[in-house]
C-alpha positions, 0 to 999 in steps of 0.5 A, a space after each residue: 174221434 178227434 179231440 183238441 185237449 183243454 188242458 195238460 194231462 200229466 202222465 202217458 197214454 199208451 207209454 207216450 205223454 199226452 199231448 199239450 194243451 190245445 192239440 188235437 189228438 185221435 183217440 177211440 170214441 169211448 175214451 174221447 166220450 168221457 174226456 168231452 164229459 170231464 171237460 179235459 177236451 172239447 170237439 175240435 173246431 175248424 180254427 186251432 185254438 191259439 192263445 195270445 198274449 198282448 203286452 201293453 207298448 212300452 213308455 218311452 223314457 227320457 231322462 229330465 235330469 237331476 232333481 232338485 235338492 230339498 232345502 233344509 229348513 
């Protein structure tokens, strides 16, 4: 049974590390049963599940210049 894995599972799984976060990976229908159950992994749908990030565009900056000196009193 495929599986696409939510999280990062430390460790190995028959002397190889498990995959990443979001990779789908075949495993027998009982282990792949109980990870399901856990929450560790989730059927796989038909789209991969990317994550995204957007940063917000930067400002430009322009310098204004020196500014002015306080006045003592």
């Amino acid at each position: 049974m495929r599986v696409r894995m939510k999280v990062t599972v430390s460790g190995t799984r028959d002397g190889e590390p498990w995959p990443e976060k979001g990779s789908v990976v075949d495993l027998p229908d009982g282990e792949a049963k109980q990870l399901i159950a856990a929450g560790i992994a989730a059927e796989p749908d038909d789209e991969p599940e990317v994550e995204e990030a957007t940063a917000p565009p930067a400002e430009a900056s322009t310098p204004t210049g020196r500014k002015p000196v306080a006045k003592p009193k």
